[in-house]
C-alpha positions in Angstrom: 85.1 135.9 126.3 83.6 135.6 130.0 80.8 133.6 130.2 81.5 131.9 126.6 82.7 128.1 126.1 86.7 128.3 124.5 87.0 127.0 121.3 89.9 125.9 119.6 90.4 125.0 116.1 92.3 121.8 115.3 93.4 120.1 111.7 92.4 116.5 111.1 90.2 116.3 114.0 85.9 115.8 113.4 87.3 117.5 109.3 87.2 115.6 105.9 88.9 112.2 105.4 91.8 111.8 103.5 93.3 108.3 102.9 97.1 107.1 102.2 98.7 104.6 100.9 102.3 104.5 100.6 105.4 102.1 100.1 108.1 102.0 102.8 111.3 100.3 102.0 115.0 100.6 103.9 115.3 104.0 102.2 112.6 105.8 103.5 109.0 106.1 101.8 109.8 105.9 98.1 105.8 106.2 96.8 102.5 107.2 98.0 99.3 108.9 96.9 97.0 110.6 99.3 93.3 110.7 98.0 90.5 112.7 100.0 87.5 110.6 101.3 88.0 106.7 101.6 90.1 104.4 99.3 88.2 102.9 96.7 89.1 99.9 94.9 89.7 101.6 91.4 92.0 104.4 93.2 93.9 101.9 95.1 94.2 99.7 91.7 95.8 102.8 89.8 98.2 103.1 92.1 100.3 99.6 92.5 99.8 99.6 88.2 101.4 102.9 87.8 103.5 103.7 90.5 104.4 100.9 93.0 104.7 97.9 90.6 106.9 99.8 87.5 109.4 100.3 90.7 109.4 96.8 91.8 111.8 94.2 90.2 110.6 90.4 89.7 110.8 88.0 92.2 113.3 87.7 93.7 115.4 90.7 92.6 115.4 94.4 94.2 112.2 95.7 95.6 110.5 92.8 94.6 108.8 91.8 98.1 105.8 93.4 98.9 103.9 93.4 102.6 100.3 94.5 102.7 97.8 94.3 105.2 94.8 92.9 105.0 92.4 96.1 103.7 89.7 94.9 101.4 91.0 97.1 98.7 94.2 95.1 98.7 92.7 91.6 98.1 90.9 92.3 95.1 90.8 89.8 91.2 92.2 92.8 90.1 95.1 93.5 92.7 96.1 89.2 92.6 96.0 89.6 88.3 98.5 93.0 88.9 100.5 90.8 91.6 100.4 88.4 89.0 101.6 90.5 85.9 104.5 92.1 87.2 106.0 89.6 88.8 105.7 90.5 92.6 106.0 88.7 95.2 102.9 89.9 98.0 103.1 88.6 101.5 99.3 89.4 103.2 100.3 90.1 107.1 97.8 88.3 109.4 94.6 89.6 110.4 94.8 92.8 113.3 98.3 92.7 113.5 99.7 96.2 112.8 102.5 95.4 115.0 104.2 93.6 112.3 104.0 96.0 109.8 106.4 98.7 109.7 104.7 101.3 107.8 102.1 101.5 111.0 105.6 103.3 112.5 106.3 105.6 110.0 102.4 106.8 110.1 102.6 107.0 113.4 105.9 109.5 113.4 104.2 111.4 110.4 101.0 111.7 112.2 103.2 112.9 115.5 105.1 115.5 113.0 101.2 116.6 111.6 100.0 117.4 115.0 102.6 119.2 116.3 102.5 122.0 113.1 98.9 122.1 113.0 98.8 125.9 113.1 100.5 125.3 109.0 97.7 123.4 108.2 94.8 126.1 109.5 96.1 128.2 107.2 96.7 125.7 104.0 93.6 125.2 101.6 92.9 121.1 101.3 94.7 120.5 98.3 97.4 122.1 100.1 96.9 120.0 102.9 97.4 117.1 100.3 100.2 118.4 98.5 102.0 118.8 101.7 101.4 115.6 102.7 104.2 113.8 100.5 106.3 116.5 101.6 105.6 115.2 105.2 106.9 111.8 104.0 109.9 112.5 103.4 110.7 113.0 107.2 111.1 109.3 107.6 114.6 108.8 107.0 116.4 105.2 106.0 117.6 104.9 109.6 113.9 105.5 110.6 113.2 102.8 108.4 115.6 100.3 109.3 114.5 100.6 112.9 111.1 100.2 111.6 111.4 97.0 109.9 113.6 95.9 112.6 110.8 96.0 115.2 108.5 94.3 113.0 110.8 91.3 113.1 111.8 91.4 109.3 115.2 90.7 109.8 
């Protein structure tokens, strides 16, 4: 209206938190968990136990390498004893230095994807929105991938 200040509604934007963690390998993004709010310690220590880790192999066999960043939640007595039990081999990337890991791409192309069908996401309820979030994932394709761990200077 005349004489009124235009509004526009946006998903994601000023709106609840939601947090992700997920687990990128050559073939695309093979596990994650979405969780609104912030990522605790005991949520981010259910998820390596009972999804990431029973998909990992011993070190040094298939999927047995893991890169994490340096979150608190991932440095944990808990996370080290998990490392420690199944075998994994964890390699902690240097302090501020999301240019070497290549899941910081892939959230970038799924954040890119997000904002361009935000009108979707209006209309979804926020479990929806979560839901549809590991649907998003999927966009990231092994070539994606490749590229991705390429640039980070992993091969």
């Amino acid at each position: 209206k005349k004489g009124k200040r235009a509004e526009k509604q946006q998903v994601f934007v000023h709106g609840r938190r939601t947090s992700t963690e997920a687990l990128l390998t050559l073939d695309g993004i093979i596990a994650a968990t979405v969780v609104e709010g912030s990522m605790t310690q005991e949520l981010f220590l259910d998820w390596p136990e009972n999804i990431v880790f029973p998909k990992c192999s011993a070190y040094p066999g298939p999927l047995s390498v893991l890169v994490m960043d340096n979150a608190k939640t991932h440095h944990g007595a808990e996370v080290l004893e998990l490392i420690d039990r199944f075998g994994v081999r964890v390699e902690f990337l240097p302090p501020y230095s999301p240019d070497l890991n290549p899941i910081e791409e892939a959230f970038s192309k799924i954040k890119h994807w997000l904002r361009h069908h935000q009108e979707y996401y209006l209309a979804t309820t926020r479990d929806g929105i979560i839901f549809d979030m590991y649907e998003v994932m999927e966009i990231i394709t092994p070539d994606d991938a490749h590229g991705y761990f390429i640039h980070a200077g992993c091969f």
